[in-house]
C-alpha positions as CSV (number, residue, x, y, z in Angstrom):
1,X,92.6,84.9,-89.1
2,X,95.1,87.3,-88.9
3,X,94.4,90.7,-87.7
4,X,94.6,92.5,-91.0
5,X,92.0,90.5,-92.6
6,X,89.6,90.7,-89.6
7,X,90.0,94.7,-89.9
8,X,89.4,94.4,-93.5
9,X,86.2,92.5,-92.7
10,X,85.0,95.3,-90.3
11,X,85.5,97.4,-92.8
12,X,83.5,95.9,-95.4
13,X,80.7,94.6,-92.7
14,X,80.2,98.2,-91.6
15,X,79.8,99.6,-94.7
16,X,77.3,97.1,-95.8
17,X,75.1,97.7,-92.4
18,X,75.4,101.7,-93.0
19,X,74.1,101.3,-96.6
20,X,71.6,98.7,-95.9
21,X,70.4,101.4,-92.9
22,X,70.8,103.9,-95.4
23,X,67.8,102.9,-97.6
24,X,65.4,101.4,-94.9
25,X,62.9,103.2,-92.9
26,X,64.5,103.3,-89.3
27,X,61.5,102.0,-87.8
28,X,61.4,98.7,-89.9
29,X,61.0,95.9,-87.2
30,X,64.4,93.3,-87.1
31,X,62.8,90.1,-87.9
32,X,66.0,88.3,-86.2
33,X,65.9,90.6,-83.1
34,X,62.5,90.5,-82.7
35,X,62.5,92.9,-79.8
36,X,64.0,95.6,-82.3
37,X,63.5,98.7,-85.1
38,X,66.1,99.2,-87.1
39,X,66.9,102.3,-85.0
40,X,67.2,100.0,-82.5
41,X,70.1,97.8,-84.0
42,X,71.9,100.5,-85.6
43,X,71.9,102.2,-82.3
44,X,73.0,99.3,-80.6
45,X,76.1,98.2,-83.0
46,X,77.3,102.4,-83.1
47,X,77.6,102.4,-79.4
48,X,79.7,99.2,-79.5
49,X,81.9,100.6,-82.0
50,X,82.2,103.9,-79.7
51,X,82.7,101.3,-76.7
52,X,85.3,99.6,-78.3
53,X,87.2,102.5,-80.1
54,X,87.8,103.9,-76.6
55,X,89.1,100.4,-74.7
56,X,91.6,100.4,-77.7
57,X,92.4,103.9,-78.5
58,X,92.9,104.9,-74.8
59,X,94.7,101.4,-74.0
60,X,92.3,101.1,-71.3
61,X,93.4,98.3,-68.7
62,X,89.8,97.9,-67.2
63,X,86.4,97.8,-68.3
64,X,84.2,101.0,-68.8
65,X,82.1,101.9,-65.8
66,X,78.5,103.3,-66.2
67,X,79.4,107.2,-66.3
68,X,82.2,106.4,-69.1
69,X,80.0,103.9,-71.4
70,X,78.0,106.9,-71.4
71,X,80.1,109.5,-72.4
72,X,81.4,107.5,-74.9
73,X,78.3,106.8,-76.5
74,X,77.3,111.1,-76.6
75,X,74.0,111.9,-77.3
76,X,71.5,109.9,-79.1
77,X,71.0,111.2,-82.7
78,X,67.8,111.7,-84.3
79,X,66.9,109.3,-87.0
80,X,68.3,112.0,-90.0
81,X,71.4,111.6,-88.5
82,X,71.1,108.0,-87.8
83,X,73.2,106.3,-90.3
84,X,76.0,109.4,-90.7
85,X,76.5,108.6,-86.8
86,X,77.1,104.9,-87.3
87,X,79.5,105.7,-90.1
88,X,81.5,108.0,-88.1
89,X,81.7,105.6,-84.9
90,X,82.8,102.6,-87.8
91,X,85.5,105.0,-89.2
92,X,86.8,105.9,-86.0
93,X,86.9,102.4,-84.5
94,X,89.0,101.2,-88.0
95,X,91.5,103.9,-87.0
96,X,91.7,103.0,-83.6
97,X,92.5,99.7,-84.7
98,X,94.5,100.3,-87.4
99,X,96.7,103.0,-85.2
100,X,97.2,100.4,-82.2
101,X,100.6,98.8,-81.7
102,X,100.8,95.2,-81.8
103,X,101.6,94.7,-77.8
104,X,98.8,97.0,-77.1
105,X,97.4,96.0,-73.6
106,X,93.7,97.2,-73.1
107,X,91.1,95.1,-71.2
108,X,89.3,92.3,-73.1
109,X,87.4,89.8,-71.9
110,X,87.6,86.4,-74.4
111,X,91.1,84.6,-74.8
112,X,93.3,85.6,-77.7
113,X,96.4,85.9,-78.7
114,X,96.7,89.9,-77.9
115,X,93.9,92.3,-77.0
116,X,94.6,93.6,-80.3
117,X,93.4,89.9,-82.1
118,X,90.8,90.5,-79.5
119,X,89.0,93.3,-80.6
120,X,89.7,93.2,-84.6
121,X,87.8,89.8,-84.2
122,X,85.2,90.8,-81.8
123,X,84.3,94.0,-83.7
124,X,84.3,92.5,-87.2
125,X,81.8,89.4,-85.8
126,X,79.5,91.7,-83.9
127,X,79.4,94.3,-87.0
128,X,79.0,91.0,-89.5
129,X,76.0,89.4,-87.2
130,X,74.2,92.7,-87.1
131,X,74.4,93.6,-90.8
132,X,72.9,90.0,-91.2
133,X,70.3,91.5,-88.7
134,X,69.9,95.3,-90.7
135,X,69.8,93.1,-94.4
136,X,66.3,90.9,-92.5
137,X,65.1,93.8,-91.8
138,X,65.3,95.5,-95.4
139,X,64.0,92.1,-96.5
140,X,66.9,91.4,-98.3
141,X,69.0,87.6,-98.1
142,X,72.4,88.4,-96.4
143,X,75.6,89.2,-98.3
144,X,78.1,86.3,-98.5
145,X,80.4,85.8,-95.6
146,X,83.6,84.0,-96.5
147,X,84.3,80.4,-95.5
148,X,87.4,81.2,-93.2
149,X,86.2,84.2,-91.3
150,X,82.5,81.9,-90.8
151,X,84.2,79.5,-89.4
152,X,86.2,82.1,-87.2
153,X,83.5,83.7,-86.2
154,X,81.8,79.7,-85.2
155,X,85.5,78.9,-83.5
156,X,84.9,82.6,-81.4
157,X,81.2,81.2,-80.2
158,X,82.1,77.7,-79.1
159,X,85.4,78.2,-77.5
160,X,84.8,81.9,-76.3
161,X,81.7,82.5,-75.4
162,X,79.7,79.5,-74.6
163,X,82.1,77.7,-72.7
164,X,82.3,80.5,-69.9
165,X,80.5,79.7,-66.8
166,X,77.5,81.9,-66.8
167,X,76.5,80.5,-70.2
168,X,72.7,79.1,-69.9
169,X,73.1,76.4,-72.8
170,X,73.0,73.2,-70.5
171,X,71.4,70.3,-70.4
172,X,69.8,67.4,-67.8
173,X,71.4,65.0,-69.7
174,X,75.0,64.9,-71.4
175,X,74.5,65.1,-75.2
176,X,77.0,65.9,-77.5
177,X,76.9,67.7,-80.9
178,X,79.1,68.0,-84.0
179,X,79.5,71.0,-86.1
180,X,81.2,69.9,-89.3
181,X,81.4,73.2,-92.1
182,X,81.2,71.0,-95.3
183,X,83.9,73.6,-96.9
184,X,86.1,74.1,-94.2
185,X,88.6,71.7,-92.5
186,X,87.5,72.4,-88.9
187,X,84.8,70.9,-87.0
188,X,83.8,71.2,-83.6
189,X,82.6,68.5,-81.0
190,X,80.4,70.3,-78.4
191,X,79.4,68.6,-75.0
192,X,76.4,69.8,-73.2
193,X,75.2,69.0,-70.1
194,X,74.6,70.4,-66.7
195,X,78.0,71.4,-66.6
196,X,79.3,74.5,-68.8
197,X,79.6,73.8,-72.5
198,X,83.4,71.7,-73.6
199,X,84.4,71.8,-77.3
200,X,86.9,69.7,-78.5
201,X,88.4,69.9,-82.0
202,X,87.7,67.6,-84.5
203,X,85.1,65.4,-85.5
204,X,83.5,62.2,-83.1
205,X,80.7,60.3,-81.9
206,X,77.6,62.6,-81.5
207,X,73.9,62.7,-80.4
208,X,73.2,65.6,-83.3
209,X,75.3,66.5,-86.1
210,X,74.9,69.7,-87.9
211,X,76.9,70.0,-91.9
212,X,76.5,72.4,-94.3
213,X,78.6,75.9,-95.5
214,X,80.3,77.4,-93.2
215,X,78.2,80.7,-93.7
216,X,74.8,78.9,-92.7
217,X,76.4,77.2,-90.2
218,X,77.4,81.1,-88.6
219,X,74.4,82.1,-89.2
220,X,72.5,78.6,-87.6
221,X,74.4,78.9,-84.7
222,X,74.5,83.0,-84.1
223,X,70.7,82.3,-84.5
224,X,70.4,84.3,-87.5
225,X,68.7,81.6,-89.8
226,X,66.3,79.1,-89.4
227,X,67.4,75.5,-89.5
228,X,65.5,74.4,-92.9
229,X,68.3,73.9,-95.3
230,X,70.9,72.7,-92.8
231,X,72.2,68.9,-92.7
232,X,70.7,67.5,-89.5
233,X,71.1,64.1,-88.5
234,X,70.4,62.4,-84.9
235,X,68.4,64.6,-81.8
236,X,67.6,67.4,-83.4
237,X,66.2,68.6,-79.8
238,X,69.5,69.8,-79.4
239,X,68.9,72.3,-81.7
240,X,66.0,73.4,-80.2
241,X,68.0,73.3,-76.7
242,X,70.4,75.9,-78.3
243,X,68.3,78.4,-80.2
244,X,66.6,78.7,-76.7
245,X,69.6,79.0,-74.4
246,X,72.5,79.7,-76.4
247,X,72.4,83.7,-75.1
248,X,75.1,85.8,-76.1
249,X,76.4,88.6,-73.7
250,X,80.0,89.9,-73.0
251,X,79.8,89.7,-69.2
């Protein structure tokens, strides 16, 4: 996606997390992050915003250390304020982005096309995963996502984060699986085994294949839905493999 649409996504994403945030009790639990209030998540997804606002507003070359994640972040605000913070962090992070050149060169850490790509698609995947999380906790089903930026956001998993060496998804044996979006062109061939995850493009051969939408299939492999609903066919201990290992971090 190009990077106008992907702001244009943050956009929208944030605004439906602030108004979802907006009318639920900040101490609702997150049934999706289980370890979470909604306090918790909004929190969580403002700082980002903050963290990430600064990285491309200051064209910082290296990451934040301790002190400066800190600072950035300012002090906590009390649950009144909760939601009017988050909104302010969102609007400043869509003018950072908005305002930064095309060759902007700021730190990143996932493979793109430019640190700007970089950050417009990181931001508007992280805000779009988390208002999926604030909308289970208000007990709501989550808003639409379209096809093309699901299957971005499914691209940006299996080719950026888990294929880096620290991920835990492996497995004893070798066992591939296929993610095939039933209205999308793309599909992905995932190998896993002791060795860090390899995607390859296209369809193949696999041990477990997983069809459906591309929106469920985001949210299936984000770990935001459960697998009822989805097209399984072959080991479907793969699946089980992943929703246990697949861990997302940025380090």
């Amino acid at each position: 996606m190009e990077i106008p649409e992907l702001v244009d996504v943050l956009r929208r994403e944030g605004g439906l997390l602030a108004a979802t945030a907006d009318r639920t009790p900040p101490d609702t639990p997150v049934p999706t992050c289980p370890e979470w209030r909604l306090r918790d998540l909004v929190l969580h997804t403002g700082r980002v915003h903050r963290w990430a606002t600064a990285l491309v507003r200051d064209a910082l070359t290296a990451p934040i250390d301790a002190e400066g994640t800190a600072a950035v972040w300012g002090q906590e605000p009390s649950d009144a304020d909760l939601v009017a913070w988050f909104r302010e962090g969102h609007r400043s992070l869509l003018a950072a982005l908005d305002g930064a050149p095309a060759d902007l060169a700021c730190w990143s850490f996932l493979p793109a096309p430019s640190p700007l790509a970089f950050w417009a698609r990181r931001q508007a995947h992280e805000t779009a995963v988390h208002r999926v999380d604030a909308e289970s906790a208000a007990g709501t089903g989550p808003s639409p996502v379209d096809p093309a930026f699901a299957a971005d956001g499914l691209d940006e998993l299996l080719n950026g984060f888990l294929v880096r060496p620290r991920t835990k998804l492996r497995s004893a044996d070798t066992r591939t699986l296929l993610v095939s979006p039933t209205d999308r062109p793309e599909s992905w061939l995932a190998t896993i085994g002791p060795d860090p995850l390899r995607v390859e493009p296209g369809p193949g051969p696999a041990d477990c294949t997983v069809t459906g939408p591309a929106q469920e299939l985001y949210l299936l492999l984000w770990n935001r839905r459960p697998v009822d609903g989805i097209g399984v066919t072959g080991d479907r201990s793969l699946l089980e493999l992943w929703r246990s290992s697949a861990q997302i971090r940025w380090s």
